[in-house]
C-alpha positions as CSV (number, residue, x, y, z in Angstrom):
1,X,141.6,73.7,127.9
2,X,144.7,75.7,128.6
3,X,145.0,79.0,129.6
4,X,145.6,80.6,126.6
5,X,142.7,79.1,125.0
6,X,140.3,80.7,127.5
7,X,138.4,83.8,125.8
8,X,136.9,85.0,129.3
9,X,138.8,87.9,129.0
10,X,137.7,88.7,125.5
11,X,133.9,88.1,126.8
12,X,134.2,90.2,129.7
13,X,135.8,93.2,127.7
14,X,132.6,93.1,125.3
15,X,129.4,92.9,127.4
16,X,126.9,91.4,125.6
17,X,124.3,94.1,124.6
18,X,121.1,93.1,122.3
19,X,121.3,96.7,120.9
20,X,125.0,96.6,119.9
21,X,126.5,93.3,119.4
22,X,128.3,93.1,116.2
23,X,131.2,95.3,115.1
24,X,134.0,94.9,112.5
25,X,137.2,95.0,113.7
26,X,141.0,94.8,111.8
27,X,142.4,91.7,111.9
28,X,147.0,90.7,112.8
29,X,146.9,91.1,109.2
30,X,144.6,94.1,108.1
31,X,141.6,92.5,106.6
32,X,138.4,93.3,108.2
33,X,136.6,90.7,110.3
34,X,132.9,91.3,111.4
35,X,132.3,90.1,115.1
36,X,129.3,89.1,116.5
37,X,128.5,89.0,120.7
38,X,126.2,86.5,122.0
39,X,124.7,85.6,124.9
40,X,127.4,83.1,125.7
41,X,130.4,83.9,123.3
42,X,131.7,85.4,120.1
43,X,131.3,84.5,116.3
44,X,133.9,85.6,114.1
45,X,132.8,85.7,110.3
46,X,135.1,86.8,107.1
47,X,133.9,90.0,105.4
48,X,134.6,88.8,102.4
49,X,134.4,85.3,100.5
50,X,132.8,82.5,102.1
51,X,132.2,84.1,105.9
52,X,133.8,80.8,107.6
53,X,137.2,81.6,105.9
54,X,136.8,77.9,104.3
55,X,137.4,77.1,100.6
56,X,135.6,74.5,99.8
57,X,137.1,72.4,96.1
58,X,140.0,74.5,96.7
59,X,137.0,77.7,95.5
60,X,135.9,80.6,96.9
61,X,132.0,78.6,97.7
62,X,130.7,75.7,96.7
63,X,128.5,77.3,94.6
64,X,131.4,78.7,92.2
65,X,132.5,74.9,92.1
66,X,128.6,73.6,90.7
67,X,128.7,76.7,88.3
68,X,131.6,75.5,86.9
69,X,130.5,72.3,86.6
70,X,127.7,73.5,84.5
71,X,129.9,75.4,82.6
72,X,131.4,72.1,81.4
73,X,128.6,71.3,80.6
74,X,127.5,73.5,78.5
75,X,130.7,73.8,76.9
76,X,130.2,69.6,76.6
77,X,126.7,70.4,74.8
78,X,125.6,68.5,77.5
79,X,123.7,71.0,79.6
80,X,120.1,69.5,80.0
81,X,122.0,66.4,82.2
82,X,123.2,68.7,84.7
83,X,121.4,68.6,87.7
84,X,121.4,69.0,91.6
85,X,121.1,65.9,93.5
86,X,119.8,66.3,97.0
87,X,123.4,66.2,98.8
88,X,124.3,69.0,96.2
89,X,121.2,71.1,97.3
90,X,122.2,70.5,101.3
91,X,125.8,71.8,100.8
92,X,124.5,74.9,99.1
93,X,121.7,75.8,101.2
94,X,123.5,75.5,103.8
95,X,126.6,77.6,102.5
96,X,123.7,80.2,101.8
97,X,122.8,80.2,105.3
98,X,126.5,81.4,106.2
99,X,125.7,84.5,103.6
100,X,122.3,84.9,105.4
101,X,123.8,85.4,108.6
102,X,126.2,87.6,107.2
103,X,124.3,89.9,105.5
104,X,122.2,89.8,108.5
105,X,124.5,91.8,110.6
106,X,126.2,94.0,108.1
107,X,123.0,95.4,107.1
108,X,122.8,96.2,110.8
109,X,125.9,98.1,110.9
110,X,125.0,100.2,107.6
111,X,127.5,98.0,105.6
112,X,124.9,99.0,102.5
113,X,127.2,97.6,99.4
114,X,128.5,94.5,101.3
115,X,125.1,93.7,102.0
116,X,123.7,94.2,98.0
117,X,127.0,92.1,97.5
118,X,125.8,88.8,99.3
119,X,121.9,89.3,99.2
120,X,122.6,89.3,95.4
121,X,125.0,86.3,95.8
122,X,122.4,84.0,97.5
123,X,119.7,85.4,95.1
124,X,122.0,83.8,92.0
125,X,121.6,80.5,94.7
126,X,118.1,80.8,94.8
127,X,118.2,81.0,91.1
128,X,120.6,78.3,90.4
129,X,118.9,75.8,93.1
130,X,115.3,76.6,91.6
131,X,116.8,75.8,87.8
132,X,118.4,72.7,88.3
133,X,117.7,70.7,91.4
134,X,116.6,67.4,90.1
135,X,113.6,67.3,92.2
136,X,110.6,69.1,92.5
137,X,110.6,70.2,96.3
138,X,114.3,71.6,96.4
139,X,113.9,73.1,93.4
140,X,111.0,75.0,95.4
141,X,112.6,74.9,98.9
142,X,114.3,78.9,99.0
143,X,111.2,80.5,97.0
144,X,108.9,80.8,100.4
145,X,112.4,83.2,101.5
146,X,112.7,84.6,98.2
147,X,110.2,87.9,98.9
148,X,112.6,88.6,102.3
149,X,115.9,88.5,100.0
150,X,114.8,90.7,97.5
151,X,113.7,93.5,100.4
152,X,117.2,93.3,101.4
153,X,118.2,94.0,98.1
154,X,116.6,96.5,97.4
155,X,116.4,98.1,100.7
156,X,120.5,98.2,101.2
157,X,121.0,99.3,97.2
158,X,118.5,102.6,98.0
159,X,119.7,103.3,101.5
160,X,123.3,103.4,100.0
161,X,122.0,105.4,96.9
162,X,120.4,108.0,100.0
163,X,123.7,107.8,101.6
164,X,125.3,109.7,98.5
165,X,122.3,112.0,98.3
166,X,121.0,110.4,95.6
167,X,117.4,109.9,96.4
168,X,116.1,109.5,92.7
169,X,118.2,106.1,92.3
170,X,116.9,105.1,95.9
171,X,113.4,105.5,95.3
172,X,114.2,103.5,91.7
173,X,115.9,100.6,93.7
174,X,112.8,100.7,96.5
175,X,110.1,100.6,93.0
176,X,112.4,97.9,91.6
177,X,112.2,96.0,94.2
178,X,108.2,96.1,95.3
179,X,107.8,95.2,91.3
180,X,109.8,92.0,91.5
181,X,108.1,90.9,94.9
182,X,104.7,91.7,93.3
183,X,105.3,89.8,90.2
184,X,106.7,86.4,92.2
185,X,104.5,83.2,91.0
186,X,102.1,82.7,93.9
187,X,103.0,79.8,96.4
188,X,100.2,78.1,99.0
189,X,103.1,78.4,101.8
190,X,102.3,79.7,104.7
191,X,105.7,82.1,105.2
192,X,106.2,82.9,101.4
193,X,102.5,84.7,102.0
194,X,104.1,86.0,105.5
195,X,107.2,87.3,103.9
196,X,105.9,88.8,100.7
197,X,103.2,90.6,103.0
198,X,105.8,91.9,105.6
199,X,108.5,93.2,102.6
200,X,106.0,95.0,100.5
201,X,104.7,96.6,103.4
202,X,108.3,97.4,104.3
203,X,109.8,98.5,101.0
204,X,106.5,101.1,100.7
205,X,107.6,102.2,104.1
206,X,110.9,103.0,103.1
207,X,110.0,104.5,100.4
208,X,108.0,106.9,102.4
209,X,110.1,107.9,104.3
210,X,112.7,108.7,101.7
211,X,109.9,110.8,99.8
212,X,109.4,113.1,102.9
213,X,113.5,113.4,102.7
214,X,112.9,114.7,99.5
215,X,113.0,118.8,98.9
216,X,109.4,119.6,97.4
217,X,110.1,121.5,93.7
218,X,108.0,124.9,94.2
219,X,105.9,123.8,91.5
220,X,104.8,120.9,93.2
221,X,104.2,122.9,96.1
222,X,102.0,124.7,94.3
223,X,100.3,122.4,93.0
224,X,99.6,121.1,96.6
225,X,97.9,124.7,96.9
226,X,95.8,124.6,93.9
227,X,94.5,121.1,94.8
228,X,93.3,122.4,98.8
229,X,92.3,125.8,97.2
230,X,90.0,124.1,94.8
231,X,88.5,121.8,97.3
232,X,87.4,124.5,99.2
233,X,85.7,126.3,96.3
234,X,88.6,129.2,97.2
235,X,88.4,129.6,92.6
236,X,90.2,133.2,92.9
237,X,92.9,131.9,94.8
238,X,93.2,128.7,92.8
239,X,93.0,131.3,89.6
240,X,96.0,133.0,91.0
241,X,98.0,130.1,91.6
242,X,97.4,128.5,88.2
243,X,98.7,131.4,86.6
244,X,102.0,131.2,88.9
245,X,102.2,127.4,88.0
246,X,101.9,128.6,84.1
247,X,104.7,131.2,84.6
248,X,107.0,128.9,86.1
249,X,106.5,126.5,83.6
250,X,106.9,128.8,80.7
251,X,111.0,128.6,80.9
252,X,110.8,124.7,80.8
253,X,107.9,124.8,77.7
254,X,110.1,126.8,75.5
């Protein structure tokens, strides 16, 4: 190794810190490159495309180049001979893995719509792999993961809906996404039951927590009243506020 291939510098400028060690940067030519700092070096991944910068058939992934080959199919009539052969399911898993750890670290730095972009891409693997892998076990290799990737969906598509204040669509995306976890076919794996566990309980957290960012409507609030005032047998008060709820109402009923 020369001197000029030595990065010790580049190290030595960026300590490695657990708490903050990824960053996107501009690269000679513009583009944004996400950095990562380990222990021992630096990654360097693309921000957009494949995140190793390759082009694999001369595509963008190798999954575009198997979609198109079951486009020729279909266009061939030919579509129920299409399959995945195990080398076919390799390369693609393991190009989804490159989008894992992609998405990984950009839903760290609040990158909210690059992160919907490439959970979304690798949920179209999942779907593609689980269609036509010719055997039984690949088709059903990605499902025990499936429950994490949808609560990364559907966590980044609400938090970037609550970053433009819109907390009606996040609380949709949060439902959305809880719905489709809950409704997954049921799998005697040992992590699918880990991972559906730990991403409903996550997604109801989140949508918690966006609930108390909420403003309360007054009528709601009063509501809240009426319900406390009636548990404690307080029927005047609860009289009183009933008749504020119907007077608020009365604009909206007409």
């Amino acid at each position: 190794m020369n001197d000029s291939s030595d990065i010790r510098d580049l190290l030595e400028a960026w300590a490695y810190d657990p708490e903050k060690d990824a960053r996107i940067v501009r690269g000679k030519d513009g583009r944004e490159i996400l950095q990562v700092r380990t222990p021992i070096g630096l990654e360097q991944l693309e921000m957009k495309g494949r995140p190793d910068g390759t082009r694999p058939y001369q595509l963008e992934s190798a999954l575009e180049f198997y979609q198109r080959k079951l486009a020729q199919s279909q266009v061939a009539g030919s579509e129920d001979a299409f399959e995945l052969n195990s080398q076919d399911c390799a390369e693609l898993i393991g190009e989804g893995t490159l989008y894992y750890f992609r998405y990984l670290r950009l839903f760290q730095l609040h990158r909210w719509a690059d992160t919907v972009r490439d959970t979304a891409r690798n949920l179209r693997l999942f779907d593609f792999i689980h269609h036509y892998a010719a055997r039984e076990e690949e088709q059903r290799y990605l499902e025990k993961w499936r429950p994490y990737l949808l609560r990364m969906n559907s966590a980044a598509s609400a938090l970037q809906h609550l970053e433009k204040g819109d907390a009606r669509a996040a609380l949709k995306n949060v439902k959305s996404g809880r719905e489709k976890i809950e409704a997954l076919e049921e799998m005697e794996d040992e992590t699918f039951q880990l991972e559906r566990e730990r991403s409903l309980t996550a997604l109801r957290e989140l949508e918690k927590k966006i609930q108390e960012k909420q403003p309360v409507p007054p009528v709601e609030l009063l509501q809240r009243q009426l319900r406390r005032a009636v548990e404690r047998q307080e029927f005047e008060r609860a009289a009183e506020l009933r008749d504020r709820i119907r007077e608020m109402r009365k604009p909206a009923a007409e």
